[in-house]
N, C-alpha and C positions, 0 to 999 in steps of 0.2 A: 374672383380675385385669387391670385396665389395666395398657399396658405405657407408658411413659414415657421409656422408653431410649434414647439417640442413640447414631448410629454413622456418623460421616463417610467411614469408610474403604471402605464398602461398594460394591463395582461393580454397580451392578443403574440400568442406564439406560432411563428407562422413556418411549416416546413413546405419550401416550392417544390413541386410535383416535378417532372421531369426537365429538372433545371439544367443536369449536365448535358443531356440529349441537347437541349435548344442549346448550350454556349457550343458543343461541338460543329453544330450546325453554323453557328454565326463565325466562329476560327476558320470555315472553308470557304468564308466567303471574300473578295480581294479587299485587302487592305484599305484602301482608299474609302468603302464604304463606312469606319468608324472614325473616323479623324476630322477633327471639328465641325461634328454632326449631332443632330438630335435623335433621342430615340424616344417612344411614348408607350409606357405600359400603362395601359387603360383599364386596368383591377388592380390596383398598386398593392393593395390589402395591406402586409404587416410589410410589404416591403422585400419580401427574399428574394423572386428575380431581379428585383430592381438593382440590391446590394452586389450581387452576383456579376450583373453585367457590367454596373461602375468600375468594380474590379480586374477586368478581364479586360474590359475597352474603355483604357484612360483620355482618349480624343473626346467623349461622346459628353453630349449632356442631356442629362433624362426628366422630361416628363410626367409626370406618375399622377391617374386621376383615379378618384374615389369619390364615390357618395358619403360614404358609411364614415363618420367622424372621428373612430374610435381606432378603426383601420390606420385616415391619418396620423390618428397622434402617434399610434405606435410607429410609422413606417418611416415618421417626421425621426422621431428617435433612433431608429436602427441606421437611418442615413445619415447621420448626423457628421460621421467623418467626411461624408462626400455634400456639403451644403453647397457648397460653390455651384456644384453641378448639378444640383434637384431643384425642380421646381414641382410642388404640390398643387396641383388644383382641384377645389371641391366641386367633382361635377360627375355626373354620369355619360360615359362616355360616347353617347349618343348625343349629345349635345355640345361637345366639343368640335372646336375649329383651330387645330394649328396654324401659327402666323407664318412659318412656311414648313416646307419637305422634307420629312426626316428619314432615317435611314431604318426605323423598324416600327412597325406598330404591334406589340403583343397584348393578349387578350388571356387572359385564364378565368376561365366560366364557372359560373356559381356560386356555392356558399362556400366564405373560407371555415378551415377549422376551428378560430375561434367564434365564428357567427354559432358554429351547430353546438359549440361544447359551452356557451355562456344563456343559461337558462332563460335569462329576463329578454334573448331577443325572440325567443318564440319560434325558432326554429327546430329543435330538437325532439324527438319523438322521444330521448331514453332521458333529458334531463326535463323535470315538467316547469313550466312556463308561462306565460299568458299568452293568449293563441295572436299573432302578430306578426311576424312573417314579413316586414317591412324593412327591406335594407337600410334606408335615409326615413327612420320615424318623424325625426323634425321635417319634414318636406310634408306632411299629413299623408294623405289615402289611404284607400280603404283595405284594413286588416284582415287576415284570414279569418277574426270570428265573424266579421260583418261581412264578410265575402260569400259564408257558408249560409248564413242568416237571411240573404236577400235572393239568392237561386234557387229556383223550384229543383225538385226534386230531377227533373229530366235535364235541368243546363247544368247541374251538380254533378249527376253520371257521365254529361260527356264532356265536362272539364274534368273530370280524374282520367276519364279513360283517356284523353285526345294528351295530355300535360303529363300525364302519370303511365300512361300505356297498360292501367292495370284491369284486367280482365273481370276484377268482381266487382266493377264502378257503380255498377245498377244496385248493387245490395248494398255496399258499402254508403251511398248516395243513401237510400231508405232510413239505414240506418243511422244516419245524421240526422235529416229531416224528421225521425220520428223520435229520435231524443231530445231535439231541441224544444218541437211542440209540447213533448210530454213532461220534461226538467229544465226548461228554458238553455241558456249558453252555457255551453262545458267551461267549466272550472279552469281550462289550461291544456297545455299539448300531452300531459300525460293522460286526461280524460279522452280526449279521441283519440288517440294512438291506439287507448283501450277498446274502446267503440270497435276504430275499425279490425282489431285483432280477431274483435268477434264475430266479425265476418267470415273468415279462414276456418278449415275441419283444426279438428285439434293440433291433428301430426304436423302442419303445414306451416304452425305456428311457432316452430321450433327452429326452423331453416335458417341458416346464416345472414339472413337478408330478414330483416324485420317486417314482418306483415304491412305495415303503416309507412315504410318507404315511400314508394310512388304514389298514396296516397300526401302526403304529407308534401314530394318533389311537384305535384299539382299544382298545388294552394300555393306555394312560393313560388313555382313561374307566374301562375296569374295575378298574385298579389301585386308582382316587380313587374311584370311585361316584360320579362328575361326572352323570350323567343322573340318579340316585336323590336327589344332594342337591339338584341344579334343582327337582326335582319336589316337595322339603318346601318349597323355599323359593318357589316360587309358590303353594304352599298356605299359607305362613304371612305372609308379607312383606305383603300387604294388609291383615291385621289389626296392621302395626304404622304404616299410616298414618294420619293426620290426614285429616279431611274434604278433598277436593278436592286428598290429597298423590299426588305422581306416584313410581309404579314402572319404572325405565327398565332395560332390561336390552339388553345388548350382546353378542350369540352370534358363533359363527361358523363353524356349519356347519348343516345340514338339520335332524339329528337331535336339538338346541339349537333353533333357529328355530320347530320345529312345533309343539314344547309349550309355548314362548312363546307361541305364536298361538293355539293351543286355550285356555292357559289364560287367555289375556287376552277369549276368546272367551266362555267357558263360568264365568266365575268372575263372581257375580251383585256382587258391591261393587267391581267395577270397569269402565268407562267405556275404550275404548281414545282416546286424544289420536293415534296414528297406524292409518291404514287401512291401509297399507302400508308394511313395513320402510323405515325412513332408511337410505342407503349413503353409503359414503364419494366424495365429487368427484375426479375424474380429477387435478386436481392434489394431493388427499392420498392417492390411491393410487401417484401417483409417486413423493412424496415421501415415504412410508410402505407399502412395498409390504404387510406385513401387515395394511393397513384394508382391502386387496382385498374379502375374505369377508366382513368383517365388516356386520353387523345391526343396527340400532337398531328396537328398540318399546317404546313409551312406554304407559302406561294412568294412570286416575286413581280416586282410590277417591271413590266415587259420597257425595258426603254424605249422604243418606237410610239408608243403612248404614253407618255411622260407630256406630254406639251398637248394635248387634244384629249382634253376632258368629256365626255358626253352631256 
């Protein structure tokens, strides 16, 4: 069901990642593409590309899905001058089916800033928390303590290393498993953050990039099935566009970025509009250190395949 509920009281501050880049992108494209058409941002989070693109393309009406209920209420609030033209729904967007063909489907991957900056959701390694890692808690499954709690020690090393790409998975893995056995469940994410710091030589621990990174980016893929759902939604998100409607997707890390780029490659009713990922400019990586990583590709659904679905 559309959700239509405001909530001003909500702390969830949302600054969109390479927000000008994608509206420049969307201004080259013919006119006719935003004029009494839909568009669907499928990470709606607090809302900021959404606001962005209301404003810049007054034909359009938007879309916006989220699991995470808190997202909605803020995003329900920041759009609240454009209600006419929002529809909220609470769903993951791998499970959505527009009623019919709109003219963009954007995607921005991951965790917003305020999931990693609000301690009680269990994602942050620097704010400690209860280990949870669950985008949609009220939907149940299984959290990061229970997730580390029920893997032997060897599907534990090749879920850091295979999720997390990090090369000391074997110790770091040990190193879970033999403090669970030995002090039952860590306390919260600042207890294994510390765990795995301990893994790294001293010096190593100092680096700008927190030891417990890619450990920690692991456990919240596996927890969400964040790669699994990528993977239906660039299987399906083409067939919900319009002739010459663009699919923009914003990652931010390798293991995101490659199956954008295969599947933008290999996916025959799509045309890529970028040959090479958009990044964010030196001054919105200063001014937003989290646009660092971040990805932009863009594709267009080829109008010849517009009517012949496979």
């Amino acid at each position: 069901m559309p959700d239509h509920s405001l909530s001003s009281g909500v702390a969830f501050s949302h600054v969109p990642v390479l927000a000008e880049t994608l509206l420049q992108i969307l201004s080259e494209q013919p006119p006719f593409l935003w004029q009494n058409t839909a568009v669907i941002d499928a990470t709606l989070g607090g809302g900021g590309h959404s606001e962005l693109i209301l404003e810049r393309c007054p034909g359009v009406h938007l879309i916006g899905l989220d699991q995470d209920p808190t997202a909605r209420a803020a995003a329900a609030s920041r759009l609240e001058p454009f209600l006419e033209r929002v529809q909220i729904v609470p769903v993951n967007f791998a499970a959505f089916e527009p009623q019919e063909p709109v003219s963009l489907v954007l995607a921005d991957l991951g965790v917003s800033s305020p999931q990693l900056d609000v301690a009680s959701r269990g994602f942050s390694f620097r704010l400690d928390g209860p280990l949870d890692m669950r985008m949609n808690p009220a939907a149940g499954g299984e959290t990061a303590a229970e997730l580390i709690e029920r893997l032997d020690v060897n599907a534990l090393a090749d879920l850091i290393y295979a999720f997390g790409e990090e090369r000391l998975s074997r110790r770091i893995a040990r190193r879970i498993k033999a403090d669970l056995e030995a002090e039952g469940a860590y306390a919260g994410t600042a207890a294994l953050a510390y765990a795995v710091a301990g893994c790294y030589p001293p010096k190593a621990r100092r680096g700008r990039i927190h030891p417990a990174t890619r450990t920690f980016q692991a456990l919240r893929i596996a927890v969400n099935d964040e790669l699994g759902v990528l993977d239906r939604l660039l299987q399906i998100a083409p067939g919900w566009l319009k002739p010459d409607g663009l699919l923009a997707i914003i990652s931010f890390h390798s293991l995101e970025d490659r199956r954008v780029k295969t599947a933008f490659l290999q996916e025959e009713r799509l045309e890529r509009v970028t040959r090479k990922p958009l990044m964010a400019s030196e001054q919105e990586q200063a001014d937003n250190p989290r646009s660092r990583s971040a990805k932009l590709r863009i594709a267009r659904r080829r109008p010849d395949t517009a009517r012949s679905e496979p």
